[in-house]
C-alpha positions as protocol buffer text, in pm:
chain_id: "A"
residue {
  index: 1
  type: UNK
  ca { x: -11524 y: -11628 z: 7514 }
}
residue {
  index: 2
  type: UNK
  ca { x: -11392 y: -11891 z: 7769 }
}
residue {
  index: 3
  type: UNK
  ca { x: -11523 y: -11866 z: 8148 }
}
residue {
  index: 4
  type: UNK
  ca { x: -11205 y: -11977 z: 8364 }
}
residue {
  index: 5
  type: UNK
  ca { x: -11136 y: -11971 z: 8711 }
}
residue {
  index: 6
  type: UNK
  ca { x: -11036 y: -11679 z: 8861 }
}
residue {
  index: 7
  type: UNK
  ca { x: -10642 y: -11772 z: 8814 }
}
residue {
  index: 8
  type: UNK
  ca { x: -10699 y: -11779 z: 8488 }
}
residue {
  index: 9
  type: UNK
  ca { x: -10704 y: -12163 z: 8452 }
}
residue {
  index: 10
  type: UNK
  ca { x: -10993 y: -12421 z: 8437 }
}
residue {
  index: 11
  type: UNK
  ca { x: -11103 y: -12567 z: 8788 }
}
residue {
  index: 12
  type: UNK
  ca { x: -11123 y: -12940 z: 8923 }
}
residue {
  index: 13
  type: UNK
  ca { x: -11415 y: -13105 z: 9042 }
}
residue {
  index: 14
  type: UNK
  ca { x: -11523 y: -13450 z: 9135 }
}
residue {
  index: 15
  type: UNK
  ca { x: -11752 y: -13703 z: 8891 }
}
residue {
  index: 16
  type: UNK
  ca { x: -12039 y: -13809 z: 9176 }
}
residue {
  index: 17
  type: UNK
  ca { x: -12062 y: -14180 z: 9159 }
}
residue {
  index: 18
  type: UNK
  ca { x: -12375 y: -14140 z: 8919 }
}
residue {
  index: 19
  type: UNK
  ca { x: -12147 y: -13975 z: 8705 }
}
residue {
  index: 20
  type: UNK
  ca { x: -12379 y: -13636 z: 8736 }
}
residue {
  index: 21
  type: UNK
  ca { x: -12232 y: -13362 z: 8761 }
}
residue {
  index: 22
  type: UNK
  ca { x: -12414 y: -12981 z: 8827 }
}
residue {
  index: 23
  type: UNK
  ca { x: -12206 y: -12699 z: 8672 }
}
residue {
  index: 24
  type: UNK
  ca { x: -12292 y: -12342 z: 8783 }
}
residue {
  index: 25
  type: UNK
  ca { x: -12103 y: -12005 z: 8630 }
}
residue {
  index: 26
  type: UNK
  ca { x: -12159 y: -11657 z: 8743 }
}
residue {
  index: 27
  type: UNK
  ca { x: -12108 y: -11427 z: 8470 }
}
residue {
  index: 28
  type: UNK
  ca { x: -12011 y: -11053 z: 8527 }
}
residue {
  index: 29
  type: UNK
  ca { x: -12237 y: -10830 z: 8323 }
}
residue {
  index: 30
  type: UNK
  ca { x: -12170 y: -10895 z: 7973 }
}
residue {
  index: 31
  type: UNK
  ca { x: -12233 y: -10599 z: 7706 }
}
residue {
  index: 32
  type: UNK
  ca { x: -12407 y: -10814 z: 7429 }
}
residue {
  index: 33
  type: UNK
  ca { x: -12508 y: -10674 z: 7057 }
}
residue {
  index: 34
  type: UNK
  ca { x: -12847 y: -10756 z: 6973 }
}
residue {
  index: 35
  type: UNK
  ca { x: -12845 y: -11137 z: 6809 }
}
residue {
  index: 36
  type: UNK
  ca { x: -12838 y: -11470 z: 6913 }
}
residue {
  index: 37
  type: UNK
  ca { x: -12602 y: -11634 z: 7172 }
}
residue {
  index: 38
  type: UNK
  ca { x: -12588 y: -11988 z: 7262 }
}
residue {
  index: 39
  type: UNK
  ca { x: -12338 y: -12164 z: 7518 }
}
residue {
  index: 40
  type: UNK
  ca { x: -12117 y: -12473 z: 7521 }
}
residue {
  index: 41
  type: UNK
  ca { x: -12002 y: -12674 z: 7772 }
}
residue {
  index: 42
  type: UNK
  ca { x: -11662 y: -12857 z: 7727 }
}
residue {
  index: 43
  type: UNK
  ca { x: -11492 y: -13086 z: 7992 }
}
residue {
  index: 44
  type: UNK
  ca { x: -11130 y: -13187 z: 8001 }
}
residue {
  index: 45
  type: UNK
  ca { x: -10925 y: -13388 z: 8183 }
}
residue {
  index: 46
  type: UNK
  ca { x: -10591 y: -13287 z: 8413 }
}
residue {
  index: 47
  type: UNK
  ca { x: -10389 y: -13313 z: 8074 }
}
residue {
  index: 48
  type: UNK
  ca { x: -10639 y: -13164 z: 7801 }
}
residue {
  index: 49
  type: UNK
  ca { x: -10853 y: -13429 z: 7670 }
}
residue {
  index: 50
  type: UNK
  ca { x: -11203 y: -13342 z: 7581 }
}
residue {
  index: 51
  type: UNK
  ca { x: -11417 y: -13589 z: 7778 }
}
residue {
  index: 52
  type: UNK
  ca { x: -11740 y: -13455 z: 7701 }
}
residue {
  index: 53
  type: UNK
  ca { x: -11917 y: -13167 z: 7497 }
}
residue {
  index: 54
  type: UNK
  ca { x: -12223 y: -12971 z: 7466 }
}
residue {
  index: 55
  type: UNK
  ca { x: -12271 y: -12719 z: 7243 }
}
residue {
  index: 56
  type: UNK
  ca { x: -12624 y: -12520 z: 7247 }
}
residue {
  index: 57
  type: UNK
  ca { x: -12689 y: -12581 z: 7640 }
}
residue {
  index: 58
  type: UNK
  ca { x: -12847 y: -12234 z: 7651 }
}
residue {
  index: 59
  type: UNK
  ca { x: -12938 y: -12040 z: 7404 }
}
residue {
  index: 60
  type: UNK
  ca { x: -13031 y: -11649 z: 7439 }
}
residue {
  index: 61
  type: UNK
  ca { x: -13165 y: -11403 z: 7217 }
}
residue {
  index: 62
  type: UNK
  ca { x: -13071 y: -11034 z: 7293 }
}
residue {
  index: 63
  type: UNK
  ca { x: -13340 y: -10747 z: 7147 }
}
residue {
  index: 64
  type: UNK
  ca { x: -13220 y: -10384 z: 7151 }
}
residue {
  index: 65
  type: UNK
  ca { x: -13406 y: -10069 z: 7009 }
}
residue {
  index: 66
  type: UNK
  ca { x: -13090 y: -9981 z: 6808 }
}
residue {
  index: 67
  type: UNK
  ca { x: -12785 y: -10194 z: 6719 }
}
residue {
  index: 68
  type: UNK
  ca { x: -12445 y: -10165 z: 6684 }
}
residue {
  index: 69
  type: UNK
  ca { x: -12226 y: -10269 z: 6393 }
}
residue {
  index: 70
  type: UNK
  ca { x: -11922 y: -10385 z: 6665 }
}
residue {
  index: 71
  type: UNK
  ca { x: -11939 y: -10744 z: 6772 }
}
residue {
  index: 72
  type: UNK
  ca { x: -11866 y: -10615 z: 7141 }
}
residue {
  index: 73
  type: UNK
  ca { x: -11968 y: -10304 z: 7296 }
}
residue {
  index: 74
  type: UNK
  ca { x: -11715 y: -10170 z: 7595 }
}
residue {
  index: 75
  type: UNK
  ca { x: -11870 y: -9918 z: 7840 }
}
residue {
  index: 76
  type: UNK
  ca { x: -11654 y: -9565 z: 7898 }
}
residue {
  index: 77
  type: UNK
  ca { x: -11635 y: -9215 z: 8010 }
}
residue {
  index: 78
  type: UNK
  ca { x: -11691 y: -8965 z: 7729 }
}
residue {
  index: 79
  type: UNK
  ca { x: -11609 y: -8628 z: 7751 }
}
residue {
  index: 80
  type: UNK
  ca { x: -11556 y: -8352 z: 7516 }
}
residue {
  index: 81
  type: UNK
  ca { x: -11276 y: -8180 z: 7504 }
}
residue {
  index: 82
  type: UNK
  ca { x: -11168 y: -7807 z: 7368 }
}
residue {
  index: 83
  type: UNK
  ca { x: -10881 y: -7828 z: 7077 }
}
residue {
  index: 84
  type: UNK
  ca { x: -10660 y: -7541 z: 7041 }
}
């Protein structure tokens, strides 16, 4: 999955002088299987040059009573219906 701005795109920030930079992303919920999940971080320039990259920044570990053999799970509205 890719986290882009909300026009669809990456977004542009400055480099401090340091050259520190503080990344935060607010994820909507996200309907996980039980496993593990880790996250990677990959910069690019204006013209798509990977400056830097992190893989395995985070790293979480969903636990579920019962699993599901799909590798995503999509909420809905169930109902049953009468057939002729």
């Amino acid at each position: 999955m890719d986290v882009l701005g909300s026009e669809l795109m990456g977004f542009p920030f400055q480099v401090q002088p340091d050259g520190r930079v503080t990344l935060q992303a607010v994820l909507p919920s996200l309907l996980l299987n039980a496993g593990k999940y880790t996250v990677s971080v990959i910069v690019l320039s204006s013209d798509l040059k990977v400056l830097c990259r992190h893989d395995k920044t985070l790293s979480v570990t969903i636990v579920a009573a019962c699993a599901s053999g799909a590798s995503m799970i999509l909420p809905a509205q169930w109902s049953v219906r009468n057939s002729p």
